[in-house]
PDB file of N, CA, C and O in Angstrom, chain B, residues numbered from 101:
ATOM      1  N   UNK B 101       0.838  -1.173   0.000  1.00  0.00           N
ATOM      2  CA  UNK B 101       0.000   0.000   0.000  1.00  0.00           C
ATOM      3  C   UNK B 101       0.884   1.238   0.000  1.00  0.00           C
ATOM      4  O   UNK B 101       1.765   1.291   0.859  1.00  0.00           O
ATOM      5  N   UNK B 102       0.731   2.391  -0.994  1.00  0.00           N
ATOM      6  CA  UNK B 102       1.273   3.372  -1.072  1.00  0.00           C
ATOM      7  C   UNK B 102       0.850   4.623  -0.664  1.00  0.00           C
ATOM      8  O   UNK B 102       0.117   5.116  -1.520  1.00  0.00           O
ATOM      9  N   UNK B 103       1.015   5.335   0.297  1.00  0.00           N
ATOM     10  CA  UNK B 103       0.766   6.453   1.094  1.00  0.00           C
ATOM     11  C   UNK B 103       0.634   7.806   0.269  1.00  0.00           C
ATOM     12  O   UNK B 103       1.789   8.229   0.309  1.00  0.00           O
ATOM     13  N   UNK B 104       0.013   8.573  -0.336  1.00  0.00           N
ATOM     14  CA  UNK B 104      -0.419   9.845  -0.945  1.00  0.00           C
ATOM     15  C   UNK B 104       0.520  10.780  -0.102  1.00  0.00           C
ATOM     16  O   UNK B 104       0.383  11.040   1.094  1.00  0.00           O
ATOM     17  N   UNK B 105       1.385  11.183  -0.851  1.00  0.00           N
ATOM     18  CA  UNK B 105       2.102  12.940   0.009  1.00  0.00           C
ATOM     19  C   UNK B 105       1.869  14.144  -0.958  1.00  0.00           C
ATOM     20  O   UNK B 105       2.054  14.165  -2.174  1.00  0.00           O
ATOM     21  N   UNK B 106       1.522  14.916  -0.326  1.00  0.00           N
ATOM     22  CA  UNK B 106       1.306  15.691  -0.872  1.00  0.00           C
ATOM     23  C   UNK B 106       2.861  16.841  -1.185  1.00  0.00           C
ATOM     24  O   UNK B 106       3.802  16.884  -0.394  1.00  0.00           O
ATOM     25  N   UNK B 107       2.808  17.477  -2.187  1.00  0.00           N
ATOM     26  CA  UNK B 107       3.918  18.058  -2.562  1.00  0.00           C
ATOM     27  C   UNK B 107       3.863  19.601  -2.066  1.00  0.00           C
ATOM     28  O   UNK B 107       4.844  20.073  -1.490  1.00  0.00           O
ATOM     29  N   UNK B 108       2.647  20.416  -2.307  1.00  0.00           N
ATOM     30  CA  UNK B 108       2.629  21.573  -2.388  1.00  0.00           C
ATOM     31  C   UNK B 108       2.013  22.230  -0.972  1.00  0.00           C
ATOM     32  O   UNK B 108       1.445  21.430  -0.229  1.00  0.00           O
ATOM     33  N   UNK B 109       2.081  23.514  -0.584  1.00  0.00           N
ATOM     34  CA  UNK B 109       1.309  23.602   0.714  1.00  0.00           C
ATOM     35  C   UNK B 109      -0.228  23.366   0.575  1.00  0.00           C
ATOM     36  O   UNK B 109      -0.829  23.251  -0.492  1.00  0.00           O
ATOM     37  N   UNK B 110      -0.760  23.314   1.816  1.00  0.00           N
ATOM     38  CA  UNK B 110      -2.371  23.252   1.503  1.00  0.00           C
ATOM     39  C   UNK B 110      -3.040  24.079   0.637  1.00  0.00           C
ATOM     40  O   UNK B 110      -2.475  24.936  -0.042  1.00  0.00           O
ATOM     41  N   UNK B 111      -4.203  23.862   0.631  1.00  0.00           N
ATOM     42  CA  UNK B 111      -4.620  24.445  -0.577  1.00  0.00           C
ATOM     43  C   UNK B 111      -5.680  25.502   0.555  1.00  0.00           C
ATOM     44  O   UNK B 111      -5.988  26.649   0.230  1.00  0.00           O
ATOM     45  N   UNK B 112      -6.100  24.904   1.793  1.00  0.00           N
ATOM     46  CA  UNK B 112      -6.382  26.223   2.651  1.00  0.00           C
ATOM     47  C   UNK B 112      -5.863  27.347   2.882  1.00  0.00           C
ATOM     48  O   UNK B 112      -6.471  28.415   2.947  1.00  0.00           O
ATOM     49  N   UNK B 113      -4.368  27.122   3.059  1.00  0.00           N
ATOM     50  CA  UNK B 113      -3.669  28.299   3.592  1.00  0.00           C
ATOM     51  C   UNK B 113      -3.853  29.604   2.298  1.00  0.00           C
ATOM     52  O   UNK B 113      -4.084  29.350   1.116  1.00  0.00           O
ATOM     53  N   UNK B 114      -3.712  30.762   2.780  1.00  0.00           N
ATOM     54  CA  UNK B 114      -4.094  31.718   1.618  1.00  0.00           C
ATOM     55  C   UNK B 114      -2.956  32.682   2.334  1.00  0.00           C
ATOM     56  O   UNK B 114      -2.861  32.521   3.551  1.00  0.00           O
ATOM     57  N   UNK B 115      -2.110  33.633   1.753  1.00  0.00           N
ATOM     58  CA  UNK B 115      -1.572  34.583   1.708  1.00  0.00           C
ATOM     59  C   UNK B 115      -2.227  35.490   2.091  1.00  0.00           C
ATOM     60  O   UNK B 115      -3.357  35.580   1.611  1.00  0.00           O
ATOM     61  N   UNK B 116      -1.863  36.333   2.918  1.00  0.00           N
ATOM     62  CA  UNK B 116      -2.408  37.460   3.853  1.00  0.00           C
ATOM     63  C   UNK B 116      -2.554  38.545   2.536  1.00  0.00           C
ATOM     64  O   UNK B 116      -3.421  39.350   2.877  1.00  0.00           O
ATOM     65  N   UNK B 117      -2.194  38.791   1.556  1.00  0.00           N
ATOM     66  CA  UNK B 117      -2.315  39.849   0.509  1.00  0.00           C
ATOM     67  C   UNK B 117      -3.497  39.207  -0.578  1.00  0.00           C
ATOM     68  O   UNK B 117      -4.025  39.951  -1.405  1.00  0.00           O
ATOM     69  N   UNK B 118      -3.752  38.155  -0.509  1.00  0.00           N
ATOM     70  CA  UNK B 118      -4.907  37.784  -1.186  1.00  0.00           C
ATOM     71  C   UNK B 118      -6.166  37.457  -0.217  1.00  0.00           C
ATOM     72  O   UNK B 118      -6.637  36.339  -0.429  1.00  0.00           O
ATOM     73  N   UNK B 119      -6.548  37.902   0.391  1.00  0.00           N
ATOM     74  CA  UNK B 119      -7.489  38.579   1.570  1.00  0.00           C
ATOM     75  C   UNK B 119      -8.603  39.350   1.132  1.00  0.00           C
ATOM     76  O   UNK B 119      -8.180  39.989   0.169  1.00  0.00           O
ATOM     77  N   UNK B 120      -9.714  39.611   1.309  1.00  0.00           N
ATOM     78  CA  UNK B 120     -10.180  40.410   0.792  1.00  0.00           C
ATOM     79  C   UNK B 120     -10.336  42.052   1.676  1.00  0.00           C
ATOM     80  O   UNK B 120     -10.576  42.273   2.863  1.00  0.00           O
ATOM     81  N   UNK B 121     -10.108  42.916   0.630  1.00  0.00           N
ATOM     82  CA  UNK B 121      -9.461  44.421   1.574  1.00  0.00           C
ATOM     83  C   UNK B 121     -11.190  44.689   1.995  1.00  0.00           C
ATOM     84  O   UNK B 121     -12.248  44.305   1.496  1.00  0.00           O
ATOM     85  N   UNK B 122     -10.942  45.278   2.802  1.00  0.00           N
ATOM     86  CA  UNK B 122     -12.528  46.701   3.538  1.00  0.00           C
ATOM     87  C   UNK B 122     -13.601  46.819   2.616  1.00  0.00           C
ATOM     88  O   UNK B 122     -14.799  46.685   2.863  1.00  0.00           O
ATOM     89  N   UNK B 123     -12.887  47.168   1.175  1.00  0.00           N
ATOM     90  CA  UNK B 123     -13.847  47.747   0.049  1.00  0.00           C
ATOM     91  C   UNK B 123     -14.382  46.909  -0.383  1.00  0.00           C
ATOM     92  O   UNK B 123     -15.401  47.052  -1.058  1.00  0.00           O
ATOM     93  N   UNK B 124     -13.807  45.715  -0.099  1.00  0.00           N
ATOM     94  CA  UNK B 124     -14.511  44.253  -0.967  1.00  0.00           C
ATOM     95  C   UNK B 124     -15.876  44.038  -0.383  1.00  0.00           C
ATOM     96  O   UNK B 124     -17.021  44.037  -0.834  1.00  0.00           O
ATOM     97  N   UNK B 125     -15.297  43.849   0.843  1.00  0.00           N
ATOM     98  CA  UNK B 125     -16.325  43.631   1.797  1.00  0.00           C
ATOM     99  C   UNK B 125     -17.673  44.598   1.993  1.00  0.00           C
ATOM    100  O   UNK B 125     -18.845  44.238   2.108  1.00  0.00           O
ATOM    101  N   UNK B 126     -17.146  45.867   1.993  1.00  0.00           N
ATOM    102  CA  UNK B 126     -17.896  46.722   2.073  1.00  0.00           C
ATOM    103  C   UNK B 126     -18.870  46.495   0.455  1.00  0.00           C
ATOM    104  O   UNK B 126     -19.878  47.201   0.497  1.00  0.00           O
ATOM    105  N   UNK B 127     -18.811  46.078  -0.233  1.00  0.00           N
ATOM    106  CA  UNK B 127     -19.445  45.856  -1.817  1.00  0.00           C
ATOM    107  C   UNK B 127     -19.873  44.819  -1.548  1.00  0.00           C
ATOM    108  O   UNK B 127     -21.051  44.939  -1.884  1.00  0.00           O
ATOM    109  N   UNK B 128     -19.692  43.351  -0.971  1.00  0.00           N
ATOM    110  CA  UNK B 128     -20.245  42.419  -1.031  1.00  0.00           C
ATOM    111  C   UNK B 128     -21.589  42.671   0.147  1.00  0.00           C
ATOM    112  O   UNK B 128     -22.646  42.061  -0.013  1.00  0.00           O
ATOM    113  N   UNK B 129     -21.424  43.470   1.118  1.00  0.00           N
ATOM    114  CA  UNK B 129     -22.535  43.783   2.287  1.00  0.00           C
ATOM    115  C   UNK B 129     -23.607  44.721   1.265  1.00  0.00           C
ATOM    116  O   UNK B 129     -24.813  44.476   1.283  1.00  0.00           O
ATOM    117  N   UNK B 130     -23.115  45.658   0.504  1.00  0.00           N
ATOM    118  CA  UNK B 130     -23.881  46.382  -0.414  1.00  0.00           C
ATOM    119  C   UNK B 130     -24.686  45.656  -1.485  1.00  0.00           C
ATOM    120  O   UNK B 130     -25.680  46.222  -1.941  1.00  0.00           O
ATOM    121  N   UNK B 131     -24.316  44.372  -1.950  1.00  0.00           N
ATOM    122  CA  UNK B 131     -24.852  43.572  -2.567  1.00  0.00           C
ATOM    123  C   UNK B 131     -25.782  42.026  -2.121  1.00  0.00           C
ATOM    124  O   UNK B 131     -26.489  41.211  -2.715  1.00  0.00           O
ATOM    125  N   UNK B 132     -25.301  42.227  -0.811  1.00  0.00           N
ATOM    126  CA  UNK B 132     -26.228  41.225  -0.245  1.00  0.00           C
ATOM    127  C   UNK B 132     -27.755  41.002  -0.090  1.00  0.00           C
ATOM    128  O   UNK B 132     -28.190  39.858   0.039  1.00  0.00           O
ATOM    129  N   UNK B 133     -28.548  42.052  -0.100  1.00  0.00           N
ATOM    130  CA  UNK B 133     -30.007  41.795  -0.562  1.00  0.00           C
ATOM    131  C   UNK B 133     -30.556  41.475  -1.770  1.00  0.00           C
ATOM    132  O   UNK B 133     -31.645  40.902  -1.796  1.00  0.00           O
ATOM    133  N   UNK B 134     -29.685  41.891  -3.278  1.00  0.00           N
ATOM    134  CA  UNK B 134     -29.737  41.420  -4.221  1.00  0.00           C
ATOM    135  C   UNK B 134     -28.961  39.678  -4.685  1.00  0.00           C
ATOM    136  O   UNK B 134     -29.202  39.059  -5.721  1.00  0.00           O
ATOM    137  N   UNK B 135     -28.055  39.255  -3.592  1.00  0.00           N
ATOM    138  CA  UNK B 135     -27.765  37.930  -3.710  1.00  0.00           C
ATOM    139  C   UNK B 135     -28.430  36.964  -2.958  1.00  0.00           C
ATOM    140  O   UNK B 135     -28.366  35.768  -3.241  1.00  0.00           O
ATOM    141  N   UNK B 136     -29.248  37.535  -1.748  1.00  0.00           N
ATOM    142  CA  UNK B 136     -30.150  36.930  -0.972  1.00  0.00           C
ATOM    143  C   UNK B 136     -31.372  36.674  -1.906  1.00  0.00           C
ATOM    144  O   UNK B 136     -31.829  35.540  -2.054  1.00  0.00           O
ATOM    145  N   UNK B 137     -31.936  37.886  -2.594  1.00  0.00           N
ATOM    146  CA  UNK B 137     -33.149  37.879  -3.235  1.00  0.00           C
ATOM    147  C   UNK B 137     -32.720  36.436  -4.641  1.00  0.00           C
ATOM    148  O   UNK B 137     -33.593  35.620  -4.937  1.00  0.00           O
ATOM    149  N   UNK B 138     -31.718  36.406  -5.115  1.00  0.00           N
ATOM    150  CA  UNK B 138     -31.372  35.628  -6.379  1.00  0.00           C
ATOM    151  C   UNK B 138     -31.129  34.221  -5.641  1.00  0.00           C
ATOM    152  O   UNK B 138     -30.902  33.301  -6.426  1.00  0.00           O
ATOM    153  N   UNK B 139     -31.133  33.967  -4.609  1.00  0.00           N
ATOM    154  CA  UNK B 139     -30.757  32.459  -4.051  1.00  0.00           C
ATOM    155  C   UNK B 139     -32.013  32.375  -3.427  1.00  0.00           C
ATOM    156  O   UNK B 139     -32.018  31.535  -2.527  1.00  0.00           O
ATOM    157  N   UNK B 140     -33.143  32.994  -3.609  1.00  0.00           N
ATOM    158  CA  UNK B 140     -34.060  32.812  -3.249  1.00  0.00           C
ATOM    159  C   UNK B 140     -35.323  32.178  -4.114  1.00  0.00           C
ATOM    160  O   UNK B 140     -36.160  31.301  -3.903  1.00  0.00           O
ATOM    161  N   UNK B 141     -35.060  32.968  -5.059  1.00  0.00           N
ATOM    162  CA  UNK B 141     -35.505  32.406  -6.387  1.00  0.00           C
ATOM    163  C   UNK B 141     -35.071  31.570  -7.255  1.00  0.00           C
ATOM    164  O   UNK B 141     -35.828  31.030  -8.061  1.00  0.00           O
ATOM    165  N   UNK B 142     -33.617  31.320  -7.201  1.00  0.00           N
ATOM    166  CA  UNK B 142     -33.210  29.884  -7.198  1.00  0.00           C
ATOM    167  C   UNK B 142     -33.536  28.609  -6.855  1.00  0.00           C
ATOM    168  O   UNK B 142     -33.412  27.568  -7.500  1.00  0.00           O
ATOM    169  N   UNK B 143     -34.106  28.874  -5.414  1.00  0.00           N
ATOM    170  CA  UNK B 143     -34.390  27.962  -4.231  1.00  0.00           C
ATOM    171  C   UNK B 143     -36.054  27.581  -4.867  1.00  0.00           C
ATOM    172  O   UNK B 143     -36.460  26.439  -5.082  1.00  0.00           O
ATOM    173  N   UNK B 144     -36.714  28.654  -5.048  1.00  0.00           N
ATOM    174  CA  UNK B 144     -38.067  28.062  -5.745  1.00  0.00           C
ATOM    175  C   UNK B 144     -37.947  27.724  -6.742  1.00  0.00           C
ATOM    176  O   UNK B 144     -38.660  26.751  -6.989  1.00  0.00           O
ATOM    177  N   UNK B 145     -37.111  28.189  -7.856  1.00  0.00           N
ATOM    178  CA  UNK B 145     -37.287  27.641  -9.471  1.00  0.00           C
ATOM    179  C   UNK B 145     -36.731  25.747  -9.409  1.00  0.00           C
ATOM    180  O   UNK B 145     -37.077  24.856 -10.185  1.00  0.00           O
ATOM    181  N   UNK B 146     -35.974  25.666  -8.432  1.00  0.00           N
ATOM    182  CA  UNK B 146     -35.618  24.142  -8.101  1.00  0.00           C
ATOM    183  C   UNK B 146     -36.919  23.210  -7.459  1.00  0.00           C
ATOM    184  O   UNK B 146     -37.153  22.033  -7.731  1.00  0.00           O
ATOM    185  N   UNK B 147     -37.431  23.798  -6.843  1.00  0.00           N
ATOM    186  CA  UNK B 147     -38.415  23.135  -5.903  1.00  0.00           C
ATOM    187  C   UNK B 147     -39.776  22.697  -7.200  1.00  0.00           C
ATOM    188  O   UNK B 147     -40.737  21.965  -6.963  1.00  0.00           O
ATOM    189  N   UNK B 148     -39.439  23.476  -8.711  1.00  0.00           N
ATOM    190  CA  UNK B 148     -40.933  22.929  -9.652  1.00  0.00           C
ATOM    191  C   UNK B 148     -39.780  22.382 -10.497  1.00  0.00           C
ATOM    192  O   UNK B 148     -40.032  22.629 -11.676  1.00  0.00           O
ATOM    193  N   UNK B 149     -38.643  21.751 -10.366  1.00  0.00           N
ATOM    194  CA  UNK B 149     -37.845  21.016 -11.483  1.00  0.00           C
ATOM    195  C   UNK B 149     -38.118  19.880 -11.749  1.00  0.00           C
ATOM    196  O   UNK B 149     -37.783  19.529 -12.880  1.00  0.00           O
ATOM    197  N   UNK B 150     -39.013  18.550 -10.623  1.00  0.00           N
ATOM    198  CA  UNK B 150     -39.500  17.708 -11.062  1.00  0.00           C
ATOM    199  C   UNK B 150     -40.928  17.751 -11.242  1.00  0.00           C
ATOM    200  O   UNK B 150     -41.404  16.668 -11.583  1.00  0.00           O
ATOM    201  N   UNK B 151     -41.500  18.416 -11.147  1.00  0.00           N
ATOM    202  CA  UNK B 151     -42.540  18.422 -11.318  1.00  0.00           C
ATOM    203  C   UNK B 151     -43.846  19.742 -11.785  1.00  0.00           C
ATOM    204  O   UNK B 151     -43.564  20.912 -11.523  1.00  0.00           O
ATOM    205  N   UNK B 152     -44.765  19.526 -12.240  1.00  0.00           N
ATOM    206  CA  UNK B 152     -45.270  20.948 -13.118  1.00  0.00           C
ATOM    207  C   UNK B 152     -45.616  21.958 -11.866  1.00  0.00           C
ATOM    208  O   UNK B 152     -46.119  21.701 -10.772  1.00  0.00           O
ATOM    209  N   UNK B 153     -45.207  23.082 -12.373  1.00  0.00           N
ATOM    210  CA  UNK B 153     -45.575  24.020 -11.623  1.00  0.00           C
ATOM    211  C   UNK B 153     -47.026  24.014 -11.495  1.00  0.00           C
ATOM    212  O   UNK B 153     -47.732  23.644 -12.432  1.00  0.00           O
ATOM    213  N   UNK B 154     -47.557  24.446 -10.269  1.00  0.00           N
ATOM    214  CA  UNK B 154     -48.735  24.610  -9.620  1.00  0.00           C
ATOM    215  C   UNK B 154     -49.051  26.462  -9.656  1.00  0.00           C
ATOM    216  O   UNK B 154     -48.242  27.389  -9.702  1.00  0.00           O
ATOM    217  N   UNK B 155     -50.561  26.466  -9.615  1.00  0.00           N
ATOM    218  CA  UNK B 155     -50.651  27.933  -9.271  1.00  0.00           C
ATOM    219  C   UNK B 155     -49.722  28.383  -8.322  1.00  0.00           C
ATOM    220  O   UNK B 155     -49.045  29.384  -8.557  1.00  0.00           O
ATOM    221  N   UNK B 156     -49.603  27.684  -7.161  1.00  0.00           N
ATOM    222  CA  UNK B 156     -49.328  28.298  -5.883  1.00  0.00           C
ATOM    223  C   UNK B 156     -47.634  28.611  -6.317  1.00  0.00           C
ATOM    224  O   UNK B 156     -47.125  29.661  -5.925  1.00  0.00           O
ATOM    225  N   UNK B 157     -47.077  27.932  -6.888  1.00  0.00           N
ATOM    226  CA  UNK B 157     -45.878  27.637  -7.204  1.00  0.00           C
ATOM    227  C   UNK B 157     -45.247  29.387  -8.571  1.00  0.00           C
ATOM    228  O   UNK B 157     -44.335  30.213  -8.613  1.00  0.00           O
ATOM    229  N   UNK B 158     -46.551  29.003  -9.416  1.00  0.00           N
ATOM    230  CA  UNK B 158     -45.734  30.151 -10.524  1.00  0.00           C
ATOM    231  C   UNK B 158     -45.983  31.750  -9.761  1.00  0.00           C
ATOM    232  O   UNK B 158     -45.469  32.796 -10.156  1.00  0.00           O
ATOM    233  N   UNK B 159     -46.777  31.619  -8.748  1.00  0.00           N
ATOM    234  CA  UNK B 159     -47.282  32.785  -7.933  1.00  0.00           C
ATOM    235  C   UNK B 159     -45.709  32.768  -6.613  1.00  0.00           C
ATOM    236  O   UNK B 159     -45.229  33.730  -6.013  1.00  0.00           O
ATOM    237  N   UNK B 160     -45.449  31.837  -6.582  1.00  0.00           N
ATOM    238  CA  UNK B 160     -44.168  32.135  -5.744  1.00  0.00           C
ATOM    239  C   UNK B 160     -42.748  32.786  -6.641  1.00  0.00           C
ATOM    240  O   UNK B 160     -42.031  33.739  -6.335  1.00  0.00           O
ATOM    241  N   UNK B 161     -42.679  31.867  -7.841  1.00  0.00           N
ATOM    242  CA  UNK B 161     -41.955  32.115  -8.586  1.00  0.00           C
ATOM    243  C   UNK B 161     -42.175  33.771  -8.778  1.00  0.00           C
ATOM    244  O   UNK B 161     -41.252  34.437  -8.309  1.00  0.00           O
ATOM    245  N   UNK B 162     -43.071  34.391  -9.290  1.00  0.00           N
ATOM    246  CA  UNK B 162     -43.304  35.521  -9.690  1.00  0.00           C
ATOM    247  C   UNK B 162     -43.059  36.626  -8.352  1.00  0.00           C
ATOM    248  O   UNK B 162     -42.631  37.778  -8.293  1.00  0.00           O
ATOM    249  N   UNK B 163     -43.402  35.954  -7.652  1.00  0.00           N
ATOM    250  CA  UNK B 163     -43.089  36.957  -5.894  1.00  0.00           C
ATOM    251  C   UNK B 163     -41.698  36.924  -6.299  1.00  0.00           C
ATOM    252  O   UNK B 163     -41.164  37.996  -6.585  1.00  0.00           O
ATOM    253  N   UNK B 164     -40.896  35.621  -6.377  1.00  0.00           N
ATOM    254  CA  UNK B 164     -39.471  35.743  -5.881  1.00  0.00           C
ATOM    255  C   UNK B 164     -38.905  36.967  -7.386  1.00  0.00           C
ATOM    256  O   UNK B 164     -38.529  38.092  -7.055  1.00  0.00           O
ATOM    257  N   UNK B 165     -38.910  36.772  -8.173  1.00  0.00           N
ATOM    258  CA  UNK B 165     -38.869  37.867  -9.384  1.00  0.00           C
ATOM    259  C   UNK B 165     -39.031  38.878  -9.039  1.00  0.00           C
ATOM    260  O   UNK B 165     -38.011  39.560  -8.944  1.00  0.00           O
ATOM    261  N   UNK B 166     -40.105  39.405  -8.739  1.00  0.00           N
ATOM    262  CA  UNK B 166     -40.334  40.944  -8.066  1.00  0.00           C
ATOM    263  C   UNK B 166     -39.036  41.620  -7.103  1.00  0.00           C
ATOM    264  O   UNK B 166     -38.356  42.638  -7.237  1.00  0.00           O
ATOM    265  N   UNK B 167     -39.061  40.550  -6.107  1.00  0.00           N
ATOM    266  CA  UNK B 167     -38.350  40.646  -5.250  1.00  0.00           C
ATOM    267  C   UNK B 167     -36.511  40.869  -5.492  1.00  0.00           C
ATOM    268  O   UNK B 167     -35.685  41.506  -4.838  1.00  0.00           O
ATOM    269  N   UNK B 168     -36.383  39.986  -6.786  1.00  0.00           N
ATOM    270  CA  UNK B 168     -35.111  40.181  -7.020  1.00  0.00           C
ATOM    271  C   UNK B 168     -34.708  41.691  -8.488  1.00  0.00           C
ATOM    272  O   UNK B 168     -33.612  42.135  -8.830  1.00  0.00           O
ATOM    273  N   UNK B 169     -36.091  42.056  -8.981  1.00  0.00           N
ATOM    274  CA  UNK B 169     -36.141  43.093  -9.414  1.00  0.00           C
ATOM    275  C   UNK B 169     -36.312  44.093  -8.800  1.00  0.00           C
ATOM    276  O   UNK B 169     -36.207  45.193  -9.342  1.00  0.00           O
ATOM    277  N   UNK B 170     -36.659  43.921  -7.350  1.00  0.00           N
ATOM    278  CA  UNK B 170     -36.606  45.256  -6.443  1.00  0.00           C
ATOM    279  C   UNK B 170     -35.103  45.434  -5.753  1.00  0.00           C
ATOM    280  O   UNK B 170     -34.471  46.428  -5.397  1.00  0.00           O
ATOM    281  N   UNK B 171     -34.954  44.665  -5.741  1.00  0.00           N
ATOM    282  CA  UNK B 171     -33.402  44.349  -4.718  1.00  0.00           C
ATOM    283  C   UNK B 171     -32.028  44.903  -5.938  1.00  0.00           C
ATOM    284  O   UNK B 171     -30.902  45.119  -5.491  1.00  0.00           O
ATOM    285  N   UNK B 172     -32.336  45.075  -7.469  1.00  0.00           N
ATOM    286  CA  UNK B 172     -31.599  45.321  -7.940  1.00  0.00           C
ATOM    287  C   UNK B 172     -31.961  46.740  -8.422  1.00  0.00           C
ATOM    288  O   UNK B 172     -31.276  47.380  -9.220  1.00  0.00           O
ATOM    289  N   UNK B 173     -33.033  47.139  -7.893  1.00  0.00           N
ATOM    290  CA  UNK B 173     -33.528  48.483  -8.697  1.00  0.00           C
ATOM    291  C   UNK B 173     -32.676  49.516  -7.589  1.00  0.00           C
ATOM    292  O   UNK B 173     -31.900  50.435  -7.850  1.00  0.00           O
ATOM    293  N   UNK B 174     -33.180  48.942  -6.136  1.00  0.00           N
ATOM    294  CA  UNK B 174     -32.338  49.802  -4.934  1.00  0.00           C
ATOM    295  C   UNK B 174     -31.268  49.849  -4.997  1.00  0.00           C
ATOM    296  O   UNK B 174     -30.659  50.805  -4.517  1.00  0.00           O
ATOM    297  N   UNK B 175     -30.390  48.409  -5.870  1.00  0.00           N
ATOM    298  CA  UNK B 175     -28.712  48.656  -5.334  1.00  0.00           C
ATOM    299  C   UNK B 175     -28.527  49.521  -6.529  1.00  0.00           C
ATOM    300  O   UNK B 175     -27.874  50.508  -6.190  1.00  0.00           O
ATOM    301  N   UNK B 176     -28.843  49.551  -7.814  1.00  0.00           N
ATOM    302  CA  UNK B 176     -28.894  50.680  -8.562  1.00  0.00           C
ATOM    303  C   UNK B 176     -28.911  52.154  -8.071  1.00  0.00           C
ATOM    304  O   UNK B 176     -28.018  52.987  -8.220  1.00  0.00           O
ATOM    305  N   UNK B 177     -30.185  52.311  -7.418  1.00  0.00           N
ATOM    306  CA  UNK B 177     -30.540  53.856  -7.270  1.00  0.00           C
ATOM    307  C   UNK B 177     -30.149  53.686  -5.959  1.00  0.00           C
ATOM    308  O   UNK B 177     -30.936  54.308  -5.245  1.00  0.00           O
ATOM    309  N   UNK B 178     -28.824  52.824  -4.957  1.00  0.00           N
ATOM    310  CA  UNK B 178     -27.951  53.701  -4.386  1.00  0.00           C
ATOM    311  C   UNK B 178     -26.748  54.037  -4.823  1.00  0.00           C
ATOM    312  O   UNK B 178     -26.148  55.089  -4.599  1.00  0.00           O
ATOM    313  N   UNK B 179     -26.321  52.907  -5.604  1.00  0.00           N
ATOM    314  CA  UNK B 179     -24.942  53.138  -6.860  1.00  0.00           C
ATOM    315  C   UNK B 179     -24.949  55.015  -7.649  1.00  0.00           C
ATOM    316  O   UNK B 179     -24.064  55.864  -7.754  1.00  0.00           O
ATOM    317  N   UNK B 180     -26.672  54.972  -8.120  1.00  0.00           N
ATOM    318  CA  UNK B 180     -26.434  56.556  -9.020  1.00  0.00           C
ATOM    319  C   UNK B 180     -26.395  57.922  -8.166  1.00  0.00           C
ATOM    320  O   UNK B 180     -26.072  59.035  -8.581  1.00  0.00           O
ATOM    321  N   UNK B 181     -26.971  57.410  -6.342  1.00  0.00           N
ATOM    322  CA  UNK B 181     -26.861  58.456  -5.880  1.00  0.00           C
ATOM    323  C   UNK B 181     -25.619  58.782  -4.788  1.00  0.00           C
ATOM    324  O   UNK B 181     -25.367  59.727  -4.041  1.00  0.00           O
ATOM    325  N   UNK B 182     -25.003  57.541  -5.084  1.00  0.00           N
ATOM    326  CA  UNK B 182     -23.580  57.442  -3.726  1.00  0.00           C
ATOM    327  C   UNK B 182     -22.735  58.347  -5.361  1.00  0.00           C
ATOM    328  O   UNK B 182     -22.880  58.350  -6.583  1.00  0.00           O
ATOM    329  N   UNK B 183     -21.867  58.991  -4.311  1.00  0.00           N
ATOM    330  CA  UNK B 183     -20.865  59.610  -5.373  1.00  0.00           C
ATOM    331  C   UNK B 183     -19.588  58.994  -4.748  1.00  0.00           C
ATOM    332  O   UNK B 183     -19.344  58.580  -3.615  1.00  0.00           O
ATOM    333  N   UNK B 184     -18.677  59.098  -6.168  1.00  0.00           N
ATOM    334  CA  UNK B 184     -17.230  58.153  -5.849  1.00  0.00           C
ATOM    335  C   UNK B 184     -16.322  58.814  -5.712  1.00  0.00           C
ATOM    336  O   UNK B 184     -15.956  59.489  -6.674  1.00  0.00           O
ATOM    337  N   UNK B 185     -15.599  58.878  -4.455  1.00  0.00           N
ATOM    338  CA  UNK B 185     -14.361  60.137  -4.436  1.00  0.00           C
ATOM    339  C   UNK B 185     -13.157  59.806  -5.826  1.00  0.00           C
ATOM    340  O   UNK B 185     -12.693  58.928  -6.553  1.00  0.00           O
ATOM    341  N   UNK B 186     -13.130  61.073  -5.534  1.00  0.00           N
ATOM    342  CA  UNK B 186     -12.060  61.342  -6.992  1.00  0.00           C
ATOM    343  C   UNK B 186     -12.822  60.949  -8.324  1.00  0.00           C
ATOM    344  O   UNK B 186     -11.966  60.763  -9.188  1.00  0.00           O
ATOM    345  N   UNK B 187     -13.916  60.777  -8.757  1.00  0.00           N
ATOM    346  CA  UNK B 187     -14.660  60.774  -9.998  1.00  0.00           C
ATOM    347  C   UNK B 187     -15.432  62.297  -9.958  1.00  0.00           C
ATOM    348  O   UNK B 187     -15.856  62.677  -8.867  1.00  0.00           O
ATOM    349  N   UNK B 188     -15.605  63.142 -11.128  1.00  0.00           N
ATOM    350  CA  UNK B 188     -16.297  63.857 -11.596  1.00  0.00           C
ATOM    351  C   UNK B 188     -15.884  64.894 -10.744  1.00  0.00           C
ATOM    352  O   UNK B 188     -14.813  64.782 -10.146  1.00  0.00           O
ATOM    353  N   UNK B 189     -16.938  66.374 -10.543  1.00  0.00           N
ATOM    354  CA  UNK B 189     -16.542  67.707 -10.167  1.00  0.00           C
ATOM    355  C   UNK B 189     -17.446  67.827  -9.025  1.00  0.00           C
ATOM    356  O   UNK B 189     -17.460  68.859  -8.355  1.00  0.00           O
TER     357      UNK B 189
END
C-alpha cells in the first residue's frame, strides 16, 4: 500500500495579501439583498424542477422575481446616488 504525500502547501492556507481588503467587503454587504433575493428564487425555481408548476408555485416564482427586481432596482438607485471620491466635479 502506497501512502499519498502531498507536494505543495495546503490548498487552505491563503496569503495574507490575497485577503479580501474593507472595500470588498464593504461591496459584497452592499450587494447582499440582491444575492439573498437571487438564491431565493433559485431555491423556488428548483423546488418545480421535477414536477409541473402549480398555481401556488408560478405565484411564488413571480413573488421571488419581483423581489429580485426590487433588490436590484435599490442597489442601482444607491450606486447613481452614492458619489465616488475622486470621480467627476
Amino acid at each position: 500500500m502506497e501512502h499519498i504525500v502531498t507536494v505543495q502547501e495546503a490548498v487552505t492556507t491563503v496569503a495574507p495579501w490575497l485577503e479580501p481588503t474593507d472595500a470588498d467587503l464593504d461591496a459584497i454587504e452592499l450587494e447582499m439583498p440582491v444575492i439573498t433575493a437571487e438564491v431565493e428564487l433559485l431555491d423556488v425555481q428548483i423546488m418545480t424542477l421535477d414536477r409541473p408548476a402549480s398555481e401556488l408555485d408560478e405565484r411564488r416564482i413571480r413573488r421571488a422575481r419581483r423581489k429580485v427586481l426590487a433588490a436590484r432596482r435599490e442597489l442601482a438607485n444607491q450606486a447613481a446616488t452614492t458619489s465616488v471620491p475622486g470621480v467627476g466635479a
